[in-house]
N, C-alpha and C positions, 0 to 999 in steps of 0.2 A: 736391787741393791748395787750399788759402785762397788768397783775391784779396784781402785787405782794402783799404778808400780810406785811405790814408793821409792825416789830416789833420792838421793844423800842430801843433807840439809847445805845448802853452798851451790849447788848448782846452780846453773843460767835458768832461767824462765823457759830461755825457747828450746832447753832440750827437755821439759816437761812431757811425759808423756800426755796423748789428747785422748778424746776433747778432755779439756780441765778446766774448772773454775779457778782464776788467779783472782788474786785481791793485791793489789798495791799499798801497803800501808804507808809509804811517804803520802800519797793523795788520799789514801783513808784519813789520814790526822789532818791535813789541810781543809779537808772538809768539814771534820769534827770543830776544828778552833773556828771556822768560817761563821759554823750555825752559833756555835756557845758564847764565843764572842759578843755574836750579833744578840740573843738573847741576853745576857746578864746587861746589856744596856752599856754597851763601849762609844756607843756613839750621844749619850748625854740625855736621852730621852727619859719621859716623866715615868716609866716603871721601873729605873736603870737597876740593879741587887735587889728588884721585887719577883721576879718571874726565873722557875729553874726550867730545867728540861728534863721530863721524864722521857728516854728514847722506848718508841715503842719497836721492842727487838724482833719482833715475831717477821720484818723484812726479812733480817740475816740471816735469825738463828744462831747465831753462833756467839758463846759466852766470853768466847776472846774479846770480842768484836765489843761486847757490850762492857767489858770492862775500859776499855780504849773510853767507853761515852760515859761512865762512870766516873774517869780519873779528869776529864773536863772541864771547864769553869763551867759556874751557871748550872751546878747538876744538883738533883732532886736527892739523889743518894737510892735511886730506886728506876726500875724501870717496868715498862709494860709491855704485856704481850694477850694473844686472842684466845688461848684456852688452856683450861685448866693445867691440860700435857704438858702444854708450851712453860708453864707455871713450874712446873714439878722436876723438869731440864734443868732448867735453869737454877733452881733455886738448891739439884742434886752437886754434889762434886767429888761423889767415890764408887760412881753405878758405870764407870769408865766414859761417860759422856762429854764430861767436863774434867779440867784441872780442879786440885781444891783450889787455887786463885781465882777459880773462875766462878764460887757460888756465891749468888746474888739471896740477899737478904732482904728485899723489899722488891715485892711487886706489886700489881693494879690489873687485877685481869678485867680487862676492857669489853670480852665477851660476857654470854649470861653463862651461869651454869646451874642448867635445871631439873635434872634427874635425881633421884637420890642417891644413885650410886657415886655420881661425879660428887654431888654435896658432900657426901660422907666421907669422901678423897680432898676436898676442898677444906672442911674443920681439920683433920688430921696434918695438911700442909699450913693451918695457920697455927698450927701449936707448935713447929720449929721456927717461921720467918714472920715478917711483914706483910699481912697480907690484905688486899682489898678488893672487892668486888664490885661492877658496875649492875643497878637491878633497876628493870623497868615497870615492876608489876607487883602487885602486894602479896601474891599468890606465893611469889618468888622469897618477897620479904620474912614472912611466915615460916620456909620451909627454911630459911638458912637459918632462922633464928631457934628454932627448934633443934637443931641440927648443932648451932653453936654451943647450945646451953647444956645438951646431951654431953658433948665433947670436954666441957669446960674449957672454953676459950673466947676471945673477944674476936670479931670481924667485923674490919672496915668495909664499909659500904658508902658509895656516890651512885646515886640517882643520875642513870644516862638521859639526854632527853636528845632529841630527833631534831638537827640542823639542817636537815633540807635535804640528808641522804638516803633517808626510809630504809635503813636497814635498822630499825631498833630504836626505843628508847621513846619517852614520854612525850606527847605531843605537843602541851602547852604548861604555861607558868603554873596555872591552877593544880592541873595534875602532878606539876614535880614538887609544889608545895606538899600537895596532901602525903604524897610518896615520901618526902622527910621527915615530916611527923608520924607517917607508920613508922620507919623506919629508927626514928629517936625515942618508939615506943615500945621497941622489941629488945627484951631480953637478949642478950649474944651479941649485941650489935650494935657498933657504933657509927654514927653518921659525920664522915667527913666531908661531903660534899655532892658537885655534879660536876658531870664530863660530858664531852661531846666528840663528836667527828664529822665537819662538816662536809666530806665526802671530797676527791680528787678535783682540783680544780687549777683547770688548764685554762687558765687566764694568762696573757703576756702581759698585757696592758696593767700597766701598775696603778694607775686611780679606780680598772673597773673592779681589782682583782681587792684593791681594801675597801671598795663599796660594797662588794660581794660579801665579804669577810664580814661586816660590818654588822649586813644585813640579817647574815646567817647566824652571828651570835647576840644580836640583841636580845633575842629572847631568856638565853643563857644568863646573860647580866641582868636581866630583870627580874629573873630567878632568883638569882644570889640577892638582890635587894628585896625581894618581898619575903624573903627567908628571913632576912636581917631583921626586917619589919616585926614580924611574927617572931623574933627573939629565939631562934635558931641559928645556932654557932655555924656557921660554916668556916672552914678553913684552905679548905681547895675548889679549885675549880680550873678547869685541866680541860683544854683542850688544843686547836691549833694540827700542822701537821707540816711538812719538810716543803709544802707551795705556799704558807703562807706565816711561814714560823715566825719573821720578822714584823709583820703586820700585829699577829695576837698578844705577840709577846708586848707590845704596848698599850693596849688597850684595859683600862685602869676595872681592876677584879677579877683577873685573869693570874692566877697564881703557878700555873706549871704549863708547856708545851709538849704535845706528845708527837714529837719527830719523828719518823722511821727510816725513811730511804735516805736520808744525806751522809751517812759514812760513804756507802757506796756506789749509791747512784744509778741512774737509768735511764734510756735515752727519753722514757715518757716524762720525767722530770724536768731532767736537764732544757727542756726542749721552754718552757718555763722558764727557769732559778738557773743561769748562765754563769752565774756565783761559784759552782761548784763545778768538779771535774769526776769523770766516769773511775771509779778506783777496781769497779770490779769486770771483770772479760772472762769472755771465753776463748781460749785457747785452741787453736786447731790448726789439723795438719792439711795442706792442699795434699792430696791422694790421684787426684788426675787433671790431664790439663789435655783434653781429647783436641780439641781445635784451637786456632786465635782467639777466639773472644769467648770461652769460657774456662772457668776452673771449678775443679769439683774439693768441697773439703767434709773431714770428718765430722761434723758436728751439724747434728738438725735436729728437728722438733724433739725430739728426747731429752737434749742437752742445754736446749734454751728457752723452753718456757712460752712459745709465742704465740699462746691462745689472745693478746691484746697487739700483738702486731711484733712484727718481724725486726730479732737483732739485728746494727747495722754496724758495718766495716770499719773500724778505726781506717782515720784517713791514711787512704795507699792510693797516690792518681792515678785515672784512670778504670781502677776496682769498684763494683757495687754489687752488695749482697742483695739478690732477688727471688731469690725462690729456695723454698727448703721440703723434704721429705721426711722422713722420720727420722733416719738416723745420717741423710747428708742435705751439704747447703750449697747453693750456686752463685758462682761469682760470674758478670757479666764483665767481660774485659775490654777496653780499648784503648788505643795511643799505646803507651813504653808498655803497658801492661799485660799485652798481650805476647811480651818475648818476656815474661816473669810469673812469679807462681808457680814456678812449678814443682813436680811431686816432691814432699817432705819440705814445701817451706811454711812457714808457720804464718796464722793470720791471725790475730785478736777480733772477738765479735763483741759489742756492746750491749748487751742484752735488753730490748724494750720495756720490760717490767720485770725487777729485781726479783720479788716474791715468788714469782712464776718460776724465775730460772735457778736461784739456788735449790728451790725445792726439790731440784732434779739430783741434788748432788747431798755427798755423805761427808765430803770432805772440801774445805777450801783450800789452795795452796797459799801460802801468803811469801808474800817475795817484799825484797824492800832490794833496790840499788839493781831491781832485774837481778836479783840472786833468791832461791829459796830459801825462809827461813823457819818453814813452818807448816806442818799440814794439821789445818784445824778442824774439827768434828761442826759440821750443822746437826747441831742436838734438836734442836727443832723442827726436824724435817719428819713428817707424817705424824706429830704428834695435835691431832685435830679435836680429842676428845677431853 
């Protein structure tokens, strides 16, 4: 669990104590208006006020963060996240996790949830909010609807099906048909549709990356017309994700995008979607500077997450972040940089994958103008079940 010092709300960024998680919200909102923008259709295209954006927050975690992408154009009025926990954070705001400002009343849990104990936790949270469930299996469909009916409550449900990432969800048109019609057969349970995730795609190239897109949801829009066919109402259909948000969001049957890393960003993304700027860092202190060409600073593998590859140095010339231990990181130095760094100056590290590295932390700082204006709670963080 994090101790952070809590220091006065007004201070500078760089007297933070380290390692800390900072979030910039001047580039937090820059990147929020960047995506929703581009979604609600500003640029004149054939879905332009047909496509919202459900952010899926389980990146952040944090309820601040998600009401920023709530007050957005182009918003669903509703967000998503991976598990039921993740659900029950978010959707709380008097358990000290969250402000009341900050409970969300409309989610989409994106994951399964298939025990009965989670189930039984799962009807009791749709009797306060908005709740929806993504189910790949009828075994699944059975047990919520028995579940619903006990509780007296209605549950939205979308049929996930499998775009090419094999973690989950139905494998062909056939099967997500029949799963609808279980589904709009069951007591407790209302069928709103189908979602996807067609898994991280690190495409630069922009014609191979909406071939991709393309390919990987045809099946999904085939879905949704053989549904139609078959005189089953659909209403959503939700998928997309922060590499390819602009592609989905036009592509006509595609009702909602499910974003996650573009508030704040990652260098795995970024490296991608050039659009957007890193809003979130880690903060840290150089602690030693033994020789010329290296520095040593507070912050490593505990603080940044980089089981997918290694944070790297906001530009300082000369400086490169190469090697890290558990709890420090090494800067390799040369030219001006090796008469700089040294002990107690502060470095920002970008962290490779978002998800990874907030999870490390209890608390965001958030600064706006490099002054602190806020320490936010990751209500999210180890809520897995």
């Amino acid at each position: 669990m994090e101790r952070p010092i809590f220091q006065p709300i007004g201070s500078p960024a760089e007297e933070l104590d380290t390692p800390a998680l900072v979030v910039d919200l001047g580039i937090m909102e820059q990147n929020i208006a960047v995506l929703h923008d581009a979604v609600r259709g500003s640029d004149g295209g054939s879905n332009a006020g047909q496509v919202a954006v459900r952010p899926h927050v389980s990146c952040h975690g944090c309820p601040e963060i998600a009401q920023f992408q709530l007050s957005a154009v182009a918003n669903s009025g509703g967000v998503a996240v991976s598990s039921l926990a993740e659900a029950e954070v978010f959707a709380a705001a008097d358990d000290g996790a969250a402000s009341p400002s900050s409970a969300i009343d409309d989610i989409l849990i994106a994951g399964r949830v298939i025990t009965a104990a989670k189930i039984s936790r799962l009807v009791a949270l749709a009797g306060r909010i908005t709740l929806s469930v993504a189910v790949d299996s009828p075994r699944n469909v059975q047990d919520l609807s028995e579940a619903a009916q006990a509780a007296g409550v209605t549950l939205g449900v979308l049929v996930d099906m499998d775009a090419g990432y094999g973690f989950g969800g139905v494998a062909s048109v056939p099967d997500a048909v029949a799963l609808a019609r279980t589904v709009t057969n069951a007591p407790g349970l209302f069928f709103e549709g189908i979602m996807t995730y067609e898994g991280p795609l690190h495409i630069a190239d922009r014609a191979e990356l909406e071939a991709e897109t393309r390919r990987r949801l045809q099946p999904v829009l085939d879905t949704r017309s053989a549904l139609e066919q078959a005189g089953i109402e659909i209403a959503t259909v939700s998928a997309g994700s922060t590499y390819n948000y602009d592609i989905v969001s036009q592509l006509p049957g595609i009702t909602e995008v499910q974003a996650g890393v573009y508030p704040l960003m990652d260098m795995e993304t970024l490296r991608t979607r050039p659009e957007f700027q890193p809003a979130a860092s880690v903060l840290a202190t150089v602690i030693s500077h033994p020789v010329a060409g290296r520095a040593v600073v507070d912050a490593g593998h505990k603080t940044t997450g980089p089981d997918f590859g290694v944070p790297v140095l906001e530009a300082f010339e000369g400086a490169v972040a190469t090697r890290f231990s558990a709890e420090h990181g090494i800067l390799d130095l040369e030219g001006p940089a090796t008469e700089q760094l040294m002990p107690n100056d502060k470095v920002r590290l970008v962290p490779y994958n978002l998800a990874l590295c907030v999870n490390q932390y209890d608390y965001i700082r958030a600064v706006r103008d490099d002054n602190l204006v806020g320490y936010w709670r990751v209500s999210g963080r180890g809520q897995l079940g």
